[in-house]
PDB file of N, CA, C and O in Angstrom, chain B, residues numbered from 101:
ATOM      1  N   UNK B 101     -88.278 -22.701 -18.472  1.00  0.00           N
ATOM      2  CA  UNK B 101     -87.093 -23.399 -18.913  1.00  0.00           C
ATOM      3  C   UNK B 101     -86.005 -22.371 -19.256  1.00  0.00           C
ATOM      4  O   UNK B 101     -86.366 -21.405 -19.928  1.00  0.00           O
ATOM      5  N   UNK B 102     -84.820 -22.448 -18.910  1.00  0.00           N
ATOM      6  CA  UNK B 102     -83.680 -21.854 -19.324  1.00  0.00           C
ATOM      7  C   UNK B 102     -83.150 -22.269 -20.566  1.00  0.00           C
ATOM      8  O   UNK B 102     -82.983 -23.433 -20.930  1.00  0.00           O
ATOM      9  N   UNK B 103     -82.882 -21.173 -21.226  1.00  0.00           N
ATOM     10  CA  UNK B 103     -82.070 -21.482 -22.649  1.00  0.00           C
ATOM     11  C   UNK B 103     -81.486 -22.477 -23.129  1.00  0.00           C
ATOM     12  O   UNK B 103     -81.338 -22.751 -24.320  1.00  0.00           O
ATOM     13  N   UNK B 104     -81.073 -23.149 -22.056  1.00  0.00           N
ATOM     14  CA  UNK B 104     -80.279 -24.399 -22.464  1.00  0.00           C
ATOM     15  C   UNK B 104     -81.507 -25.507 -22.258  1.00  0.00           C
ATOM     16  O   UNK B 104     -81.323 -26.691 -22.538  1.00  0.00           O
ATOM     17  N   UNK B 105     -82.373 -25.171 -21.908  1.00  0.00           N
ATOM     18  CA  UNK B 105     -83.656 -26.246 -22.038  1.00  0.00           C
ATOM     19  C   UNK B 105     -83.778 -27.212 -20.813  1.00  0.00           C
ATOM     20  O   UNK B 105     -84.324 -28.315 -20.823  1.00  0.00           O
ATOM     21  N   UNK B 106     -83.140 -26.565 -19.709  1.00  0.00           N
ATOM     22  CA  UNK B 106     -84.036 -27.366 -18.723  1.00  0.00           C
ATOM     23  C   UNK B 106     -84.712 -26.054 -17.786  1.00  0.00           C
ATOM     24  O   UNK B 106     -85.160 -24.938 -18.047  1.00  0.00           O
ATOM     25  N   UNK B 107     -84.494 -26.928 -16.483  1.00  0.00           N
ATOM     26  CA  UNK B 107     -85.459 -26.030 -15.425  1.00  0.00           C
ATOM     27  C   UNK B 107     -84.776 -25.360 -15.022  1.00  0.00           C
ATOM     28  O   UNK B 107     -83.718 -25.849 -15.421  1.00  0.00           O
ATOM     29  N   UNK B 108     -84.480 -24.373 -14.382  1.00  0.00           N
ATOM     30  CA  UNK B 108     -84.106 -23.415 -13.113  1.00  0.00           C
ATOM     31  C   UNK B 108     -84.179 -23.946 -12.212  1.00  0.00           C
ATOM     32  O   UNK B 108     -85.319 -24.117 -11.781  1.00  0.00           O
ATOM     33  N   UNK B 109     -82.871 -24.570 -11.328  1.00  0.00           N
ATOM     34  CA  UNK B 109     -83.087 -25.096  -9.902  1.00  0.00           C
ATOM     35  C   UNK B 109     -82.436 -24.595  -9.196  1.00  0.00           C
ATOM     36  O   UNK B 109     -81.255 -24.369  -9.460  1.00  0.00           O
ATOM     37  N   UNK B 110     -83.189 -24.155  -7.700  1.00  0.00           N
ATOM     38  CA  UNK B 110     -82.250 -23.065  -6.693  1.00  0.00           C
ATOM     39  C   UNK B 110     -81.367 -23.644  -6.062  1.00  0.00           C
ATOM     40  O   UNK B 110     -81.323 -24.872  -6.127  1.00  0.00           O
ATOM     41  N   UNK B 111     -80.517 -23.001  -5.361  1.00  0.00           N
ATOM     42  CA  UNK B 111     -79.143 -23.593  -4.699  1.00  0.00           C
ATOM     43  C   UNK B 111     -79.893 -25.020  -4.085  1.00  0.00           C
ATOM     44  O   UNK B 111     -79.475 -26.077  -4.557  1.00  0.00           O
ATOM     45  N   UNK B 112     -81.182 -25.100  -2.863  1.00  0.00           N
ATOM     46  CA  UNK B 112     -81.656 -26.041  -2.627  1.00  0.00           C
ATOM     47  C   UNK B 112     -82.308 -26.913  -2.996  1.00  0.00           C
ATOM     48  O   UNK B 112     -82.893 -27.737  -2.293  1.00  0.00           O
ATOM     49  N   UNK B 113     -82.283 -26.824  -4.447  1.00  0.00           N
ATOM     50  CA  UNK B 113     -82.408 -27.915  -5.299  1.00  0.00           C
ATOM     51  C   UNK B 113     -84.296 -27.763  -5.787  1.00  0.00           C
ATOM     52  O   UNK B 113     -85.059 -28.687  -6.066  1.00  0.00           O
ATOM     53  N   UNK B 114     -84.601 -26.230  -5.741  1.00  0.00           N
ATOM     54  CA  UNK B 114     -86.207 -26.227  -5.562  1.00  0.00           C
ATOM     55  C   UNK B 114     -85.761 -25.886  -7.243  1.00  0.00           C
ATOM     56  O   UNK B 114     -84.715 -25.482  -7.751  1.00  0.00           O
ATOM     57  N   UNK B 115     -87.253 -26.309  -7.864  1.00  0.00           N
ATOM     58  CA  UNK B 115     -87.605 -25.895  -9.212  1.00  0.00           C
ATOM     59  C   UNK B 115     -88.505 -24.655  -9.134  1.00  0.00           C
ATOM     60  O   UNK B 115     -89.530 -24.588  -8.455  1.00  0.00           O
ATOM     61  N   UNK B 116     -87.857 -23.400 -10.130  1.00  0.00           N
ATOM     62  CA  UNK B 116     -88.485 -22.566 -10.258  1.00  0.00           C
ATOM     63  C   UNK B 116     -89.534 -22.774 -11.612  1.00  0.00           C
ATOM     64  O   UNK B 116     -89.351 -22.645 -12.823  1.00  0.00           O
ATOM     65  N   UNK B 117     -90.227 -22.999 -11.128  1.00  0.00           N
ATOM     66  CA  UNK B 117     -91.533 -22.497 -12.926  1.00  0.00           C
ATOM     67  C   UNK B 117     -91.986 -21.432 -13.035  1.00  0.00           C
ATOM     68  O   UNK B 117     -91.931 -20.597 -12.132  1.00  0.00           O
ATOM     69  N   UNK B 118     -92.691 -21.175 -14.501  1.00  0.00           N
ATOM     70  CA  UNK B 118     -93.100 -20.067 -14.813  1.00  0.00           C
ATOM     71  C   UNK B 118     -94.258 -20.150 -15.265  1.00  0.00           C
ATOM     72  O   UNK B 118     -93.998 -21.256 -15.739  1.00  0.00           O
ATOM     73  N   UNK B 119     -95.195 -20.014 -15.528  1.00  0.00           N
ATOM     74  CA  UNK B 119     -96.675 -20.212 -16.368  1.00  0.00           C
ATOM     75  C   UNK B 119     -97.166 -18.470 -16.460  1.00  0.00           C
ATOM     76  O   UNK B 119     -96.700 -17.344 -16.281  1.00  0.00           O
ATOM     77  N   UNK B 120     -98.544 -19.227 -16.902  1.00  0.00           N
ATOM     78  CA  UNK B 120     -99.180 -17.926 -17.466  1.00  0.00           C
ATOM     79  C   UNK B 120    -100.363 -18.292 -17.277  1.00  0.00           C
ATOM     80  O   UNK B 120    -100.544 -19.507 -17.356  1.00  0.00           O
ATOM     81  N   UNK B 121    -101.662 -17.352 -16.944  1.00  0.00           N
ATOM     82  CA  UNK B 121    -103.268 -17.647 -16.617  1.00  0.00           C
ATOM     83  C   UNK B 121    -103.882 -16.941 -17.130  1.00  0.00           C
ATOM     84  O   UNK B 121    -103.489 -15.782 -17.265  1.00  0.00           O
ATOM     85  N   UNK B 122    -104.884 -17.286 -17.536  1.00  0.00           N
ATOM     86  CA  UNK B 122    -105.935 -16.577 -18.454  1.00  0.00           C
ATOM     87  C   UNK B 122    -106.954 -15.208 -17.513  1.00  0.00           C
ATOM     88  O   UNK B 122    -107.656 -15.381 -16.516  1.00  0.00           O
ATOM     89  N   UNK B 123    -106.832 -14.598 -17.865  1.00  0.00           N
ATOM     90  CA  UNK B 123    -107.377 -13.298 -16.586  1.00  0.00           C
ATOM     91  C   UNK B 123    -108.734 -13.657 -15.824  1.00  0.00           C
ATOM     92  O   UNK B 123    -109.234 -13.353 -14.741  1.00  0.00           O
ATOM     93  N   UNK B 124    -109.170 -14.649 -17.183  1.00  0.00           N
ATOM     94  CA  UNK B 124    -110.917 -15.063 -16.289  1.00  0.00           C
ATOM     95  C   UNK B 124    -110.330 -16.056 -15.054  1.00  0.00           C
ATOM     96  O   UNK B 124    -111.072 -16.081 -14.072  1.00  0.00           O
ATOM     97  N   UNK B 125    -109.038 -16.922 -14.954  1.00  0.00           N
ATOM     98  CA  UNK B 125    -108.871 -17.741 -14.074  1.00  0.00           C
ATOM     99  C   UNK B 125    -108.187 -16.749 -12.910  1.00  0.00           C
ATOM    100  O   UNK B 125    -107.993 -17.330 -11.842  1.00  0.00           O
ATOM    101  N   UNK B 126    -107.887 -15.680 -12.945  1.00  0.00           N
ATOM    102  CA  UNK B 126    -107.518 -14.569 -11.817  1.00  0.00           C
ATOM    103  C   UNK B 126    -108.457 -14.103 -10.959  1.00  0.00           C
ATOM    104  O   UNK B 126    -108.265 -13.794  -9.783  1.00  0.00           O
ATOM    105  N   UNK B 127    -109.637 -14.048 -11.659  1.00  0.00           N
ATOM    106  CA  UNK B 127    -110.767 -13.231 -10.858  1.00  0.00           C
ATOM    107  C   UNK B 127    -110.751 -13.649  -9.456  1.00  0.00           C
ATOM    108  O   UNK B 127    -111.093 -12.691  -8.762  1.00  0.00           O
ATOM    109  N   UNK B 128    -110.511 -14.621  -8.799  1.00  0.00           N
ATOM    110  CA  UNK B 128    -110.054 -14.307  -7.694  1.00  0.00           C
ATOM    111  C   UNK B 128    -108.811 -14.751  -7.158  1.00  0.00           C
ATOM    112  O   UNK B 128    -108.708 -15.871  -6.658  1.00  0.00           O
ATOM    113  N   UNK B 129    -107.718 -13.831  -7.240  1.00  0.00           N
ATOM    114  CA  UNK B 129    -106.159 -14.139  -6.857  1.00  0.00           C
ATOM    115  C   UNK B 129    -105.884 -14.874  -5.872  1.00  0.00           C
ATOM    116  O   UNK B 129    -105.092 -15.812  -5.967  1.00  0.00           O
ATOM    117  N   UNK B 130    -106.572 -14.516  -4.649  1.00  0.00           N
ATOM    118  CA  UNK B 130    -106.469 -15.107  -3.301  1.00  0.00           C
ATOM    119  C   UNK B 130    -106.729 -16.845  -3.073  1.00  0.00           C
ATOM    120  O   UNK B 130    -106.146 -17.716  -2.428  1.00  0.00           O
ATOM    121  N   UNK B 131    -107.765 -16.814  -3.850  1.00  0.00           N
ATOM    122  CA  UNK B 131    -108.218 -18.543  -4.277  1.00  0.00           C
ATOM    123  C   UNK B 131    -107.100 -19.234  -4.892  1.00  0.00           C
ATOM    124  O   UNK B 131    -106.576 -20.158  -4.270  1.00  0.00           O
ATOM    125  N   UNK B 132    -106.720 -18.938  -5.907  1.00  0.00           N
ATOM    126  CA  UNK B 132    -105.733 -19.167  -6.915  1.00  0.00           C
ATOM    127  C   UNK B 132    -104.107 -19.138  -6.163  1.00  0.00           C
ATOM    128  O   UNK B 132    -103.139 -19.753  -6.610  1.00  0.00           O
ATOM    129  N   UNK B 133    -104.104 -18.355  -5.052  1.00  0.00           N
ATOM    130  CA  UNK B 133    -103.395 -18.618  -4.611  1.00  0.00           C
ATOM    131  C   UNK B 133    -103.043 -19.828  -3.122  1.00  0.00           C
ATOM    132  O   UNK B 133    -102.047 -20.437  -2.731  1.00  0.00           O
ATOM    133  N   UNK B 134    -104.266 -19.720  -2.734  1.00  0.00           N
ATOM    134  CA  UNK B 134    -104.475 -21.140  -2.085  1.00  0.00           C
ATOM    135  C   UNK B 134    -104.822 -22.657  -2.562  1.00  0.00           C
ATOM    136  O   UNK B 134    -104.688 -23.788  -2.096  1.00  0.00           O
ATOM    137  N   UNK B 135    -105.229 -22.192  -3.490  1.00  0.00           N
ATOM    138  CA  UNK B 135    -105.446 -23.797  -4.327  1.00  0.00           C
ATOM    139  C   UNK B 135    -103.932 -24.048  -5.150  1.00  0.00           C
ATOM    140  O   UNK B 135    -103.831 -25.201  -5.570  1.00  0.00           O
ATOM    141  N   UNK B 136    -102.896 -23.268  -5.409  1.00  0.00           N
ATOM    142  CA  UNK B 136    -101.954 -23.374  -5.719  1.00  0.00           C
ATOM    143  C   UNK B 136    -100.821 -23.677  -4.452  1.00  0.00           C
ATOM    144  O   UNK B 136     -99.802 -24.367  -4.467  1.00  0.00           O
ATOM    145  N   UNK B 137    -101.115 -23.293  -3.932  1.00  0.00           N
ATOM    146  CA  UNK B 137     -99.904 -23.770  -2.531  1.00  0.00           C
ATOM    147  C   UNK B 137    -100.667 -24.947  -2.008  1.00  0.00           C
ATOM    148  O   UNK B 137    -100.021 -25.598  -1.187  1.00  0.00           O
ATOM    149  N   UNK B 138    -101.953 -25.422  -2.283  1.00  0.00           N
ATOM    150  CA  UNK B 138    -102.301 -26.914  -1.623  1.00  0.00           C
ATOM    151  C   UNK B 138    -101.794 -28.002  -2.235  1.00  0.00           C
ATOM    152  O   UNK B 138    -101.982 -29.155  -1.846  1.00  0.00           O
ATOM    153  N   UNK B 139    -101.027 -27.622  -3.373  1.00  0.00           N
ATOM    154  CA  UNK B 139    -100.415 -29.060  -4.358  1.00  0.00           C
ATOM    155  C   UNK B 139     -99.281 -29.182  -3.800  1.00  0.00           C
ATOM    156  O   UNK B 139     -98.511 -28.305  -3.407  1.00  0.00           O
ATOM    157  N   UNK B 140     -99.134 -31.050  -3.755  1.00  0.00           N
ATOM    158  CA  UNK B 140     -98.131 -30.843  -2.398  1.00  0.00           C
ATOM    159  C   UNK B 140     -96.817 -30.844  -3.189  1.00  0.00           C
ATOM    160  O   UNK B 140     -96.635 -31.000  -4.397  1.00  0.00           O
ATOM    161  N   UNK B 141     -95.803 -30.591  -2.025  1.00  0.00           N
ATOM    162  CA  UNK B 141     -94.016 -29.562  -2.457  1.00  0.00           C
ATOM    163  C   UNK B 141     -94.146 -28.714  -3.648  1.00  0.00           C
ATOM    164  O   UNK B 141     -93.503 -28.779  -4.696  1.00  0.00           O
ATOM    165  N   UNK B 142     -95.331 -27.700  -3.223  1.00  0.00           N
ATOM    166  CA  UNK B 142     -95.830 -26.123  -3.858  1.00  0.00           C
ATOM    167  C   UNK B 142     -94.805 -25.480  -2.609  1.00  0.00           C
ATOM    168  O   UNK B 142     -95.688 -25.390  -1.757  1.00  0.00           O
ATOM    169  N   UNK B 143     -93.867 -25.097  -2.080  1.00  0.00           N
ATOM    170  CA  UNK B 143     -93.399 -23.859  -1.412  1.00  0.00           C
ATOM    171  C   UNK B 143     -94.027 -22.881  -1.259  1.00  0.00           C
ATOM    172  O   UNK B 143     -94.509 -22.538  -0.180  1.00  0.00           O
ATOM    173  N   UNK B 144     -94.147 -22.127  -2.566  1.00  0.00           N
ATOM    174  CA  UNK B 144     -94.413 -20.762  -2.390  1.00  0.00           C
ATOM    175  C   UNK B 144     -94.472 -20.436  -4.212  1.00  0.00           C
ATOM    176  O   UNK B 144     -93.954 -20.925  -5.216  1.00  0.00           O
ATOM    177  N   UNK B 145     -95.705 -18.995  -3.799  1.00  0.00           N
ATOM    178  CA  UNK B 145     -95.714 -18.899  -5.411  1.00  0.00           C
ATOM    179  C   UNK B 145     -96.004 -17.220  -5.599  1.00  0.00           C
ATOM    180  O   UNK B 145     -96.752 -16.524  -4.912  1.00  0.00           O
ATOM    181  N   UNK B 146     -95.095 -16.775  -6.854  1.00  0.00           N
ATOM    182  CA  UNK B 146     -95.165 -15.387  -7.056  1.00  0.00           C
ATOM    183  C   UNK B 146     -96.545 -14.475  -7.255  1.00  0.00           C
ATOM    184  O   UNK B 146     -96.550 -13.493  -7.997  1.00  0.00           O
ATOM    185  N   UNK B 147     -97.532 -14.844  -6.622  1.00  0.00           N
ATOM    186  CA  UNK B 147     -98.651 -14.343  -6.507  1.00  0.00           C
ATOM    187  C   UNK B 147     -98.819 -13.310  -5.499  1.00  0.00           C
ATOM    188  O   UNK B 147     -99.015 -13.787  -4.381  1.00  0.00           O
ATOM    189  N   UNK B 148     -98.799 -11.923  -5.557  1.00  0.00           N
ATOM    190  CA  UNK B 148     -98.828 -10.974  -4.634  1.00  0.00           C
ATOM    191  C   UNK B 148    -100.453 -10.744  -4.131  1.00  0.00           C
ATOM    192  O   UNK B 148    -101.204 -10.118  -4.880  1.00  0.00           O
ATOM    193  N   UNK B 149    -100.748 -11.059  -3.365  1.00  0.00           N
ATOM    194  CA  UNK B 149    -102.314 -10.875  -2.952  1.00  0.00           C
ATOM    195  C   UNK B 149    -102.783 -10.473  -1.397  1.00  0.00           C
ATOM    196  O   UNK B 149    -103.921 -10.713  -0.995  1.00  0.00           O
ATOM    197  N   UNK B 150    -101.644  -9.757  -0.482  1.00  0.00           N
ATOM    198  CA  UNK B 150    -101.478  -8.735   0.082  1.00  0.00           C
ATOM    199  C   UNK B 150    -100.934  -7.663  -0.170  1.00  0.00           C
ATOM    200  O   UNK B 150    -100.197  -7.563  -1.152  1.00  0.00           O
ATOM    201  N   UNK B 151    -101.241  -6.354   0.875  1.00  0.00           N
ATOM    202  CA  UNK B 151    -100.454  -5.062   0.379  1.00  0.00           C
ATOM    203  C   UNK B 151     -99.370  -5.153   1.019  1.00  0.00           C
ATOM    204  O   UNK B 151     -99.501  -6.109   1.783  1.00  0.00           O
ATOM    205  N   UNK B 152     -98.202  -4.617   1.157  1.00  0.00           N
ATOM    206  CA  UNK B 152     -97.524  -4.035   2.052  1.00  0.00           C
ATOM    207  C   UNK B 152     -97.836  -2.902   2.510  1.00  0.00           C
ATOM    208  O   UNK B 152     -98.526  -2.072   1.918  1.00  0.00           O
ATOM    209  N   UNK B 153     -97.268  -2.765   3.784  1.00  0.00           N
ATOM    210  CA  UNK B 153     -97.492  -0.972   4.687  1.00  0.00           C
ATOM    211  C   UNK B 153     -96.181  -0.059   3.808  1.00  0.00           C
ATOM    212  O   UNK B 153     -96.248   1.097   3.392  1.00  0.00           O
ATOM    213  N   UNK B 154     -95.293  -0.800   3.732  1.00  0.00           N
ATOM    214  CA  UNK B 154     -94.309  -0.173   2.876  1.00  0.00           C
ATOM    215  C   UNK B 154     -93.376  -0.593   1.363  1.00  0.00           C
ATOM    216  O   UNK B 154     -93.216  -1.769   1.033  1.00  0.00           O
ATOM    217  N   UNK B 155     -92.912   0.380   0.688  1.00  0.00           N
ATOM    218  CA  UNK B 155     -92.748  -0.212  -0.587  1.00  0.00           C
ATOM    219  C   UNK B 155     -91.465   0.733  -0.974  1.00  0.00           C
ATOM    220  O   UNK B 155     -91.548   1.958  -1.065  1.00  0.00           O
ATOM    221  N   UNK B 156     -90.338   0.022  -1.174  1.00  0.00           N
ATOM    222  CA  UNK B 156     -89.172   0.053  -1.876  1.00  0.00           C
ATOM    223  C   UNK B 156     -88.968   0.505  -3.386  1.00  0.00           C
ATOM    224  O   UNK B 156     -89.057  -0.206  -4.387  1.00  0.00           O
ATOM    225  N   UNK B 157     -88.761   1.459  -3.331  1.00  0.00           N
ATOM    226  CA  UNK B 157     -88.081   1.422  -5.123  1.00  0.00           C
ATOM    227  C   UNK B 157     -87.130   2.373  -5.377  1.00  0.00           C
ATOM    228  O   UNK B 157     -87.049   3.588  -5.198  1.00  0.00           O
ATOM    229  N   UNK B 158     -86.129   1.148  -6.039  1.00  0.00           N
ATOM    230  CA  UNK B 158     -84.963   1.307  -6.269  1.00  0.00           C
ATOM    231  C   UNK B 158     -84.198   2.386  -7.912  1.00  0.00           C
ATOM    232  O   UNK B 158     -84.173   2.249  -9.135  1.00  0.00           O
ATOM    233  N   UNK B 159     -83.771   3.259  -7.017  1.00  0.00           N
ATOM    234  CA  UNK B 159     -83.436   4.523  -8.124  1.00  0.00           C
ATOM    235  C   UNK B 159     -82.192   4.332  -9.098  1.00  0.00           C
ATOM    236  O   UNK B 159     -81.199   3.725  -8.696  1.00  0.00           O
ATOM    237  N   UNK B 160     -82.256   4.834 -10.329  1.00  0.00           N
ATOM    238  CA  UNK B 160     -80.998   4.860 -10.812  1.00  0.00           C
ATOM    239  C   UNK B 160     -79.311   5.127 -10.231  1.00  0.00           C
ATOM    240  O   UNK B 160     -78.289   4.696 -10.766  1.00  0.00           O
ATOM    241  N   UNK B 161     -79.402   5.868  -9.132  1.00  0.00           N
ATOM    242  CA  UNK B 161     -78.197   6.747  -8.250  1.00  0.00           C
ATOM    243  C   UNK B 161     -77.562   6.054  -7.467  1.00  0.00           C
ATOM    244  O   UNK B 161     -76.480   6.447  -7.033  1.00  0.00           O
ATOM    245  N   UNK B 162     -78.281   4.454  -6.988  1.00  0.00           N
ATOM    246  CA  UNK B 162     -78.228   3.555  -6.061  1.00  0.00           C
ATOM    247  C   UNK B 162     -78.590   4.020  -4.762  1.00  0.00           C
ATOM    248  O   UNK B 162     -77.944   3.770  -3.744  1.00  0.00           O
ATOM    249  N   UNK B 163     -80.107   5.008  -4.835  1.00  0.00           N
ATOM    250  CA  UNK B 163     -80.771   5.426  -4.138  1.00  0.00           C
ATOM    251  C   UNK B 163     -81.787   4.415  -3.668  1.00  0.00           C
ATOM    252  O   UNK B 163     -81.793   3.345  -4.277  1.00  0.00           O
ATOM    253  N   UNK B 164     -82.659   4.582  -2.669  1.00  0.00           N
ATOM    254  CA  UNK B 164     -83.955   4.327  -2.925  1.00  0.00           C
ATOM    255  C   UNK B 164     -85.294   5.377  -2.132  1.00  0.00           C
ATOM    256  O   UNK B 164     -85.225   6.170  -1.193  1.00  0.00           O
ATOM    257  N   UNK B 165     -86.304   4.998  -2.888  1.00  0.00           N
ATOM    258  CA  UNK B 165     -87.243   5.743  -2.488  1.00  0.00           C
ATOM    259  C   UNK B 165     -88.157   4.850  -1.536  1.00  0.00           C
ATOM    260  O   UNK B 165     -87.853   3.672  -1.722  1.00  0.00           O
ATOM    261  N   UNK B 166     -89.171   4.980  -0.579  1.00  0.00           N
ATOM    262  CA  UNK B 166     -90.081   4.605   0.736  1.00  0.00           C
ATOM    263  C   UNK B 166     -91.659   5.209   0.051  1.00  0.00           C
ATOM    264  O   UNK B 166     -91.978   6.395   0.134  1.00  0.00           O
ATOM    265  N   UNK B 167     -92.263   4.473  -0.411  1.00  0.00           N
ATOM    266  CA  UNK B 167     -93.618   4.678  -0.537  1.00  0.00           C
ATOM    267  C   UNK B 167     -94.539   3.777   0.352  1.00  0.00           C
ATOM    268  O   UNK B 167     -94.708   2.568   0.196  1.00  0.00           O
ATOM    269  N   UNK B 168     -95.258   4.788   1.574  1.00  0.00           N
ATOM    270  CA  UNK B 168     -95.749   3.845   2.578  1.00  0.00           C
ATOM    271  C   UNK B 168     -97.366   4.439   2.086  1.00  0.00           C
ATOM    272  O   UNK B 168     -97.687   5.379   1.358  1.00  0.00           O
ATOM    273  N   UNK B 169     -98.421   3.122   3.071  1.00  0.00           N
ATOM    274  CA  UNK B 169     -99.582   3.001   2.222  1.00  0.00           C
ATOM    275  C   UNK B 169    -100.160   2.679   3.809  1.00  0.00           C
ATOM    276  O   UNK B 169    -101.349   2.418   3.992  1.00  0.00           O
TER     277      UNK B 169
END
């Protein structure tokens, strides 16, 4: 919820939520992340449970640095 007490809704009208999980319900991310996108108009959810080959990070200088894996 945003300060003013409702939801966060994106330009297309999607609701952003936020929650929180107990670490024993993490033990496996990948699950958690498919049983979470099967609830239906789930989009998409901030669960990272691939790697990338490459990784961005952004420097103070308005640099960035390339960390590949």
């Amino acid at each position: 919820m945003l300060k003013e007490g409702y939801p966060y809704v994106t330009e297309n009208g999607n609701f952003i939520l936020d929650t929180t999980f107990s670490p024993s319900s993490l033990s496996d991310i990948q699950k958690k992340e498919i049983e979470l996108k099967s609830i239906p108009e789930v989009l998409e959810v901030g669960l990272f449970t691939r790697r990338a080959n490459i990784y961005y990070k952004a420097m103070d200088n308005c640099s960035f640095d390339i960390a590949e894996f």
